[in-house]
C-alpha positions in Angstrom: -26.8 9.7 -18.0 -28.2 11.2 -15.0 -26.2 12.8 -12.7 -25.7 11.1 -9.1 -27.6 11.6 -6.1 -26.1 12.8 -2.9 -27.5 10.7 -0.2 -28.2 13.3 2.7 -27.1 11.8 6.3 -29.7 12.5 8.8 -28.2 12.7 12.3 -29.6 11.3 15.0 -30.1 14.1 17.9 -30.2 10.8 20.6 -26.8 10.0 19.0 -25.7 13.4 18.5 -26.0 13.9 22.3 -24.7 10.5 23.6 -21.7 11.5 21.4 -21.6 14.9 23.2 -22.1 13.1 27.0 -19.4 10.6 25.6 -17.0 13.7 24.8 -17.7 15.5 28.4 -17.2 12.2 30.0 -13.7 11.7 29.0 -12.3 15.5 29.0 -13.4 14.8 32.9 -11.8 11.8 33.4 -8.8 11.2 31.0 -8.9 7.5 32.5 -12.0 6.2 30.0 -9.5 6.4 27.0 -8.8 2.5 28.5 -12.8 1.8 28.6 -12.8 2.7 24.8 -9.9 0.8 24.0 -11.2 -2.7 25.7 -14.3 -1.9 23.6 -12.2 -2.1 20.7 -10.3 -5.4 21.7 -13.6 -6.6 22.4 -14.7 -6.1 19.0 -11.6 -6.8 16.9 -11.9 -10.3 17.9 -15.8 -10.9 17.2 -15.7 -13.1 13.9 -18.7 -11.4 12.4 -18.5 -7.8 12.0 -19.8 -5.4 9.5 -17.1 -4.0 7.0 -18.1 -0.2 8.5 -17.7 -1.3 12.3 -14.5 -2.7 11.5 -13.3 0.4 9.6 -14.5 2.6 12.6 -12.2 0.0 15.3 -9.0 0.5 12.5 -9.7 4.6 12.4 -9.5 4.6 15.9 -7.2 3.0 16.5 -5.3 5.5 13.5 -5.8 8.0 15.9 -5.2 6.2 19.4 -1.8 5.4 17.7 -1.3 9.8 16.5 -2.2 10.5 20.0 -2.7 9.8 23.5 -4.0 13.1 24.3 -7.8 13.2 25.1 -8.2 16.5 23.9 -6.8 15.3 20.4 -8.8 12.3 20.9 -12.2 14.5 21.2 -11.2 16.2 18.2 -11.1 13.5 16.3 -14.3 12.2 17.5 -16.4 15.2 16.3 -14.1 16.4 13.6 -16.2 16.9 10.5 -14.5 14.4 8.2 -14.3 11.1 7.1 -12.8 9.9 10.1 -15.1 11.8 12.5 -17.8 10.8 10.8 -16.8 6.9 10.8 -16.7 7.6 14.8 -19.3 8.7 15.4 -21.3 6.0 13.7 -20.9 3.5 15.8 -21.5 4.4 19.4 -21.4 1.1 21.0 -17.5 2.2 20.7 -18.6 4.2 23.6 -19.8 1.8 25.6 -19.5 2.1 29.2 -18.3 5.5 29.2 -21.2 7.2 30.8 -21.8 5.7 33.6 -25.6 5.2 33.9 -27.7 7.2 36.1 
């Protein structure tokens, strides 16, 4: 039996520094926690989701329900764990945060 491969995750640098904009964005203004949330709402009630979008909507909302601190929040978001990583994944949870140029 061979042993199993590790997949290696590439990351994205565009994502990687939308998620870093995203994280800026709201340690300025506190206030886009809300535009996150109705982004979830949003979501949670489309019928047709994939099983990883709506695990990234229920780990959120694990850690909007730990905290409502946005420093805690940011953590979360680019904490390297499962969690984190589930975040990250998925940046049209982000959308509307930055607001565009």
């Amino acid at each position: 039996m061979q042993p199993r491969r590790l997949r290696k995750r590439t990351t994205n640098k565009q994502t990687t520094s939308f998620i870093n904009l995203v994280i800026n964005e709201l340690m300025a203004h506190p206030e886009k926690l809300e535009i996150v949330r109705r982004n979830l709402d949003e979501y949670r009630q489309q019928t047709h989701l994939k099983r990883g979008f709506l695990l990234a909507i229920e780990r959120f909302d694990w850690v909007f329900e730990a905290s409502n601190d946005v420093d805690f929040i940011c953590q979360q978001i680019l904490a390297d764990d499962y969690i984190g990583n589930r975040l990250r994944r998925y940046p049209l949870l982000f959308k509307g945060v930055i607001s565009p140029l």
